[in-house]
Structure formats: structure tokens, C-alpha cells
C-alpha positions in Angstrom: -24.0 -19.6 -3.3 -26.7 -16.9 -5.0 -25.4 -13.7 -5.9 -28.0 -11.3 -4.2 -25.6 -7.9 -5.0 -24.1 -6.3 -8.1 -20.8 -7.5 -8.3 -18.1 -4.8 -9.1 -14.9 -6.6 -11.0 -12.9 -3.3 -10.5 -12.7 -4.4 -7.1 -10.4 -7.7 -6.0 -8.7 -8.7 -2.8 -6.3 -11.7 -1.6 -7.7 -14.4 0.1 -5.6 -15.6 3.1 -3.5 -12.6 3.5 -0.4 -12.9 5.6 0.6 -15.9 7.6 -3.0 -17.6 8.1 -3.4 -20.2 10.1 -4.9 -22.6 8.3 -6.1 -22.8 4.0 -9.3 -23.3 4.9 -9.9 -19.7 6.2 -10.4 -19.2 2.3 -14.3 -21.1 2.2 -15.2 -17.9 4.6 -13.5 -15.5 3.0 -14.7 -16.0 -1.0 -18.1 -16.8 0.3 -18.0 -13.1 2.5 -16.4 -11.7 -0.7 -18.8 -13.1 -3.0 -21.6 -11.7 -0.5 -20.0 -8.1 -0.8 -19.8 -8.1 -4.2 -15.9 -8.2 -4.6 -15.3 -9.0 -8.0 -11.9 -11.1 -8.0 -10.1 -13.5 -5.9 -6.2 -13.2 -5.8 -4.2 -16.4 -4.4 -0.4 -15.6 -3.7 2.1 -18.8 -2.9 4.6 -19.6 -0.6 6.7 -22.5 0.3 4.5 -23.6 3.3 0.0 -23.8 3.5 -0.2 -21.5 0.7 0.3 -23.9 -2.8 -1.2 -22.1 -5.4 -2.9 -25.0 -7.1 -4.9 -26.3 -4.3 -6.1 -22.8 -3.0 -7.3 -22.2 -6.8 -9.1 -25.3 -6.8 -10.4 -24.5 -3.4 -12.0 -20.9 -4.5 -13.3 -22.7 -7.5 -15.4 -25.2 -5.7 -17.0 -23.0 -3.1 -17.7 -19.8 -5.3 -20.2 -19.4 -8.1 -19.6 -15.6 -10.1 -15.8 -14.2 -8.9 -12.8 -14.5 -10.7 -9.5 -15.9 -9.9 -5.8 -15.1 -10.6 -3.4 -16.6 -9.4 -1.0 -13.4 -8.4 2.0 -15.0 -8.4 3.0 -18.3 -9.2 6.8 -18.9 -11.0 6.7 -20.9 -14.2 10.1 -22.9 -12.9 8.6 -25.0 -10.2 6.1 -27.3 -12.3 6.4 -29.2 -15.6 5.2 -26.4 -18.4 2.3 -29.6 -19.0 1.6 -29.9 -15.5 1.1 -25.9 -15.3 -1.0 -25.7 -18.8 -3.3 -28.6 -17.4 -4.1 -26.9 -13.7 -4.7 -24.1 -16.3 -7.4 -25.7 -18.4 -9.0 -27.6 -15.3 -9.3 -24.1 -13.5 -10.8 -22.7 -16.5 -13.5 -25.5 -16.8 -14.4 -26.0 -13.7 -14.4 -21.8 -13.1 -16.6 -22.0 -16.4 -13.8 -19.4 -17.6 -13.3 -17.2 -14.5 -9.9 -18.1 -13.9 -6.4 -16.1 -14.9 -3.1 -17.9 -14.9 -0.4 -15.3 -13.5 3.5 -15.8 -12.8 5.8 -13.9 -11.4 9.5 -13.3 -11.5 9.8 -14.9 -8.0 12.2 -14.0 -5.4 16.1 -14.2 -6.4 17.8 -15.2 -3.0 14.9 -17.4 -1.8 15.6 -19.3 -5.4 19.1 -19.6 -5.0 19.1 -20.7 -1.6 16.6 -23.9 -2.9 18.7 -24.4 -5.7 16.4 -23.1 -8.6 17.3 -21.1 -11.5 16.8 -17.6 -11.3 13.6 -16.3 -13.9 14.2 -13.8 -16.6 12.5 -12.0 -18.9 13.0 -14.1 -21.8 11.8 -17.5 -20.1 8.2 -15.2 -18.6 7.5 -14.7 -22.7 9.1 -17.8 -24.0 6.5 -19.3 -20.8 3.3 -17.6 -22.1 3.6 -18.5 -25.6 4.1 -22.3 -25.0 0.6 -22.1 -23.2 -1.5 -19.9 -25.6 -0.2 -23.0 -28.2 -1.1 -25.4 -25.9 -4.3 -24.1 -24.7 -5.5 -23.7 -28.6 -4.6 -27.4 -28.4 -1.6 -27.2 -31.0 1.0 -30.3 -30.3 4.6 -28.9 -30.2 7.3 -30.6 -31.3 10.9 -29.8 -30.3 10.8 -26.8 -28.2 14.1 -25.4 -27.5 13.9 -22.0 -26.4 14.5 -19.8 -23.0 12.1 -22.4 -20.4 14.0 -25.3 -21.8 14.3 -28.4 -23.9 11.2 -30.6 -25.1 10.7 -33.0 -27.4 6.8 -33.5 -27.5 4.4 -30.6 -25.3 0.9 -31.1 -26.1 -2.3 -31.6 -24.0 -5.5 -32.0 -25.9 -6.1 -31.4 -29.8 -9.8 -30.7 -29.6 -9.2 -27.7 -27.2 -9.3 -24.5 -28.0 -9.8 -22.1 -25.0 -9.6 -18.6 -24.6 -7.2 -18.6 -20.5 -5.7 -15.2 -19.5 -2.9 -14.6 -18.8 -0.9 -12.4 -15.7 1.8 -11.3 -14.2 3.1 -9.4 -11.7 5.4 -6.8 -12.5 7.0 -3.4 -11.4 10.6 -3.5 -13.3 10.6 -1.6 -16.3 11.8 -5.4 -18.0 8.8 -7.1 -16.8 6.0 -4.0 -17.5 6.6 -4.2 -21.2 6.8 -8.2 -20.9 3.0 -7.6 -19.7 2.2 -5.2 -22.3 3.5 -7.2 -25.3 2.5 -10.9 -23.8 0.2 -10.9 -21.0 -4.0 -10.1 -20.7 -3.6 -8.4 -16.7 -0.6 -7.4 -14.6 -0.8 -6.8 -10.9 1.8 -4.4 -9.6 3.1 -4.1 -6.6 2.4 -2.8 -3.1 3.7 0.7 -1.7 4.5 2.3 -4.8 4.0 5.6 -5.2 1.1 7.7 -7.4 4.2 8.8 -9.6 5.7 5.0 -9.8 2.1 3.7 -10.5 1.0 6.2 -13.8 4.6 5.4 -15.2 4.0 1.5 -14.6 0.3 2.1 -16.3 1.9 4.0 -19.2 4.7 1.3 -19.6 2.5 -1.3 -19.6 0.1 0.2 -22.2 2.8 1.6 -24.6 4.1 -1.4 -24.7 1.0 -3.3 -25.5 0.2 -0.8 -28.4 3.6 -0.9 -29.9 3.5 -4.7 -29.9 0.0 -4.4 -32.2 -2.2 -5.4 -29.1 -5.6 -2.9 -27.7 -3.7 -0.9 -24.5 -7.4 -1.4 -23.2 -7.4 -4.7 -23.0 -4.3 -5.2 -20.8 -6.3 -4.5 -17.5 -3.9 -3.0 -14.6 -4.3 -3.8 -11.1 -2.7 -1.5 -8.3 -2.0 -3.7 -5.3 -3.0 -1.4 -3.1 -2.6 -1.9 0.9 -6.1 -1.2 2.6 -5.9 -1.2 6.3 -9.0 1.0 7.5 -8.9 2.1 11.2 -11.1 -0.2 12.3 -8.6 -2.9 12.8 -6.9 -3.3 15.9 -3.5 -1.6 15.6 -1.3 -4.2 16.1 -3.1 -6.2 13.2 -2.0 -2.6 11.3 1.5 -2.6 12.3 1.6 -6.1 10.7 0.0 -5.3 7.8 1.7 -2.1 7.0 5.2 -2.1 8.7 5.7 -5.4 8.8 5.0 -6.1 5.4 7.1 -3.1 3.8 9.4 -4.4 5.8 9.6 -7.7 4.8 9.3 -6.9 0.9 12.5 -4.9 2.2 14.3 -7.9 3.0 13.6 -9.9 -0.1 14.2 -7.1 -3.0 14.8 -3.9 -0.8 16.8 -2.6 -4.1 14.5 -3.1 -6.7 11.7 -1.3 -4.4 14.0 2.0 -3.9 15.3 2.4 -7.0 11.4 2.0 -8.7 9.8 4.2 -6.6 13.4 6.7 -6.4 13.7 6.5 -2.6 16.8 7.1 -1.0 18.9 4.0 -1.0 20.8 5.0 2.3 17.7 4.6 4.1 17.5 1.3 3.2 21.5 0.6 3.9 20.5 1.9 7.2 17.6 -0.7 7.4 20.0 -3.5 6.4 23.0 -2.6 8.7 20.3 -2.3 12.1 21.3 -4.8 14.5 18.1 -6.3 14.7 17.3 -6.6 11.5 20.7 -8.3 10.5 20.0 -11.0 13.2 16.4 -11.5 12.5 15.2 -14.9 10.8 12.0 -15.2 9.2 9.7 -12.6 7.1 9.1 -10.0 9.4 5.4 -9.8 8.6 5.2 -13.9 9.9 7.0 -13.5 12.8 8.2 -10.3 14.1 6.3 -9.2 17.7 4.2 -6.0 18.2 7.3 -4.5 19.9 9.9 -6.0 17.1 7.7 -4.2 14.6 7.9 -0.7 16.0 11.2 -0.7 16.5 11.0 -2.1 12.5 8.6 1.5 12.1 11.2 3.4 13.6 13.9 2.5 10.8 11.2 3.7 7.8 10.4 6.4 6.4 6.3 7.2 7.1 6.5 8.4 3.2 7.3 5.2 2.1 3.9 3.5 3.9 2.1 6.7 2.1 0.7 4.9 -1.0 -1.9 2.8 0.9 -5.5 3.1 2.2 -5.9 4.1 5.8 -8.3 5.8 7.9 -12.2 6.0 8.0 -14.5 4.1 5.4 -14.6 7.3 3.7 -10.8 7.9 3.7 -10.0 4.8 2.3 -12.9 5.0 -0.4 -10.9 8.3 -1.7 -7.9 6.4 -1.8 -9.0 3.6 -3.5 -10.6 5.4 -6.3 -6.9 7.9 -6.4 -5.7 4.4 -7.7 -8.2 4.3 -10.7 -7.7 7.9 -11.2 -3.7 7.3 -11.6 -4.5 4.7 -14.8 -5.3 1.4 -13.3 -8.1 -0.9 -14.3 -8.9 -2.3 -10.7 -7.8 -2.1 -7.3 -7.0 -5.3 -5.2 -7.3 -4.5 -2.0 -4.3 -5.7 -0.4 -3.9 -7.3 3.0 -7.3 -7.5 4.5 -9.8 -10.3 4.5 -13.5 -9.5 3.2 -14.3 -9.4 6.7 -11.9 -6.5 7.7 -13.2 -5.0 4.0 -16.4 -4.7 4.8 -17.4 -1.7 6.0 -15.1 -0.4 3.1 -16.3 -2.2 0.6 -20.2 -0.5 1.6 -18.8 2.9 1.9 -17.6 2.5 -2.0 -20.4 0.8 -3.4 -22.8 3.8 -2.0 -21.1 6.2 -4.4 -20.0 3.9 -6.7 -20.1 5.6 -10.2 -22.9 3.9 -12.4 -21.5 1.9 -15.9 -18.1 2.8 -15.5 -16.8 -0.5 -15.0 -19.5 -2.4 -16.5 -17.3 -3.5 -19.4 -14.8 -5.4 -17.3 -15.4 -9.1 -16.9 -15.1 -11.2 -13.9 -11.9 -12.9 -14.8 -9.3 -10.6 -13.7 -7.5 -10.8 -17.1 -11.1 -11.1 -19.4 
């Protein structure tokens, strides 16, 4: 596909957001995005349609100019070679557009499938063993935090330049991704205090550590739902998926973004949420999710885009005014983006972001 606009890599969104129906949405979506101009493609995981690897390979084939990240995948679930080759096949085939991120995964979910839990030490111990093996060094008995091997290599001759990133918001895992990683994506519904500390942690950390704070590029996760979606899709998108981050790692959200942890005891201990089975942004009704509304605080859905074209523009650039590099716009296809994505680019400030590369973590 041509580019026939300027394409502006401040700008990102995740392809098949939600509980899609089927993976090949995505050949729509990066072709609409890559028609808007969106400059990066973000592909989330889970356990079901959504495996990390084939989406990425998907995006690859049908796009031509935007960059892909892959925002998050864990470390623990493929072979460190298995992970370092889909690595240097995305980055060929991309022609280097692509960005290998991990995340720190979610704790229960683990547990319950009989997985380690990830810390800190195995994320670091992770990226170096691929910057080695993407400069094509053979490494001979690895023992350290990710585990035990006797021979890693891929290919002596290579010698290519893959970002990293990762997705962050503890204070552990910021500094991680100032220290180790080339992009990190933080996470939705924090607030503008939570997201200029995360910025600052991130880019201390990177200078202590001897790296350029300006080349660690930040992304705010930011939740764009513009009006013009039908408000039940809204409810979905906003309630439903506090809500269901909630569920997962409710503490780690409240105590980040110093909420009040009895109103998320009183989310937990609601009869309906106690006896509800499923991620509540995959399943839950229209009516479940209102009554889910009724249990949060409208503060905590603040730190998102709503409203007009216009309203949401002013929001978006609040997130690039807070620190942050580029905004994904969270939640929405390119479709639902649209009329967004126009209102920003006719005010767009000229050369401001011309520096930034297509590859989210370039």
C-alpha cells in the first residue's frame, strides 16, 4: 500500500482492541491506520485469537511504512532462541520497523497455568541475552535469572540493531526500562501526576545508567473513546476495561496512581463482581457494566480522551505535554480514530516530532 499522507510516529494505536472477533480484523485496521497516517502498530496477547507472533507477522505482510511493537508479550512462554529468531524475522521482513516488547505478565493468570511468576531480574537478565544474540555472539553457559543454557546462538554473521520494550508502571520495572530497554509503554488510566513521575523515572534512570534519557521514547497508553461511538461500545471500552485491569492487579493500580484502596475493597467484596467469571471487558452486558460504573470512582476513568474531535485532540497532546514521547491511542480501531486522528493532524505542530522514527523503540 502507497503512503499518500505524512505519517506522524508520535501517534500509535492497538490493533484488534478488546475481544475481536476474529485476527483478521487487523488487514483493515493497519491498512486504515497506515491511510491516516498513524505511525505505530501495537499488538497485545492473550491466551486465545490474539498470539503475539502471528499478529506481528500479519501487520508485517500487509503494511509498507508503520512500526510495530509488540506491547506485551512475557519472555517465559517461548524458548529465549525461539523469541530472538521471531525477533530477527520481524526485523527483516519489517525492513527494521519492528520493536520486541515484554511485559511482567499477569501474576494470578500465571499461577493458575502453572508458570513462574516474572521479576525484574529475569526482564534484564532477558534483554541482554538478545542484544548478544542479535549482534550474532554465540553464548556459551548461560546461567543467570531466565535460566540454564548450555549453547544460545542464532546466526554469527548478524549484527542488527532490534529495539527493545516494555511495559511498565511499577517503580521496579520503570528504571528496568531506563537502564535496559529502547521504548516503554505505560499503562492505561493513570493519572497526569502518575504519568510525569513514570516519565521522570524512566529517564533518570536511563541517564544514571550512562544511556541518552532522549532516546528512551515513552508512550502514554492513553484511552481515546471520542463521543462518536455508540455508548455502549464506551461503557466497554472505559468501565469495562478499568474494570477488568481491576480484577487482575487492582493493587498495583491504586497504590501507583495513590487511590483510595477501600474503594477497591469495596469493588472486590460487591456481590457481583465476586461471582463474575471472565474479564469484564469480554463478557460483562451493557447492564452488568453499569452496575460495574456504579462501584467506580468517575476520577479514576479521568485520565483518558473523551468528547468531541477537538476535546480529545487537547487531551491527547496533555499527554505529550506531561513528558511522553507518543501517545498510543488506546482502545479504538483506526476506524473509530478517524475523525480524531484529522482533528489532530490540522493543528499538528510542524517538526516537532520529525526526529522520531517509525519503529516505536527507533
Amino acid at each position: 500500500m502507497s503512503q499518500t499522507v505524512t505519517q506522524m510516529n508520535e501517534l500509535g494505536f492497538y490493533t484488534l482492541p478488546g475481544a475481536p472477533k476474529s485476527p483478521r480484523d487487523l488487514i483493515h485496521e493497519v491498512e486504515s491506520a497506515e491511510g491516516l497516517g498513524i505511525g505505530a502498530c501495537f499488538i497485545s496477547e492473550r491466551f486465545n485469537i490474539k498470539e503475539a507472533v502471528t499478529l506481528s507477522g500479519a501487520v508485517g505482510a500487509v503494511s509498507s511504512s508503520i512500526g510495530i511493537a509488540t506491547a506485551a508479550t512475557n519472555h517465559n512462554t517461548r524458548h529465549p532462541l525461539v523469541t530472538a529468531s521471531y525477533a530477527t524475522t520481524m526485523h527483516r521482513l519489517t525492513e527494521g520497523r519492528f520493536c520486541l516488547g515484554i511485559g511482567r505478565g499477569i501474576a494470578p493468570l500465571f499461577a493458575a497455568y502453572g508458570m513462574s511468576k516474572i521479576t525484574t531480574a529475569q526482564m534484564e537478565d532477558f534483554a541482554n541475552v538478545m542484544k548478544r544474540l542479535f549482534q550474532g555472539e554465540v553464548i556459551i553457559g548461560h546461567d543467570g535469572p531466565i535460566g540454564k543454557y548450555p549453547v544460545l546462538a542464532l546466526d554469527p554473521t548478524f549484527n542488527e540493531n532490534i529495539p527493545l520494550g516494555i511495559t511498565a508502571f511499577g517503580q521496579n520495572t520503570l528504571e528496568l526500562a531506563g537502564r535496559a530497554f529502547d521504548c516503554v509503554i505505560l499503562h492505561t488510566f493513570v493519572s497526569d501526576e502518575t504519568t510525569q513521575r513514570c516519565v521522570k523515572t524512566v529517564k533518570d534512570s536511563a541517564e544514571r545508567a550512562g544511556r541518552d534519557p532522549d532516546k528512551v521514547r515513552v508512550w502514554s497508553c492513553f484511552a481515546t473513546i471520542g463521543d462518536h461511538i455508540p455508548e455502549d461500545i464506551r461503557l466497554k471500552k472505559t468501565v469495562g476495561r478499568l474494570a477488568t485491569y481491576l480484577q487482575g492487579y487492582g493493587d498495583l493500580m491504586v497504590s501507583t496512581n495513590n487511590w483510595d484502596p477501600a474503594v477497591l475493597q469495596r469493588f472486590r467484596d460487591d456481590d457481583f463482581i465476586k461471582s463474575f467469571r471472565g474479564a469484564l471487558d469480554g463478557v460483562a452486558t451493557t447492564e452488568q457494566l453499569e452496575h460495574v460504573a456504579t462501584l467506580l470512582p468517575s476520577e479514576w476513568l479521568e485520565s483518558s480522551a473523551s468528547g468531541s474531535p477537538a476535546e480529545c485532540v487537547a487531551s491527547i497532546r496533555h499527554q505529550f505535554d506531561l513528558g511522553c514521547d507518543g501517545v498510543i491511542m488506546h482502545g479504538a480501531s483506526p476506524d473509530d480514530l478517524a475523525p480524531i486522528v484529522h482533528e489532530y493532524r490540522a493543528t499538528r505542530p510542524q517538526g516537532v516530532f520529525d526526529h522520531l522514527a517509525a519503529n516505536p523503540g527507533g
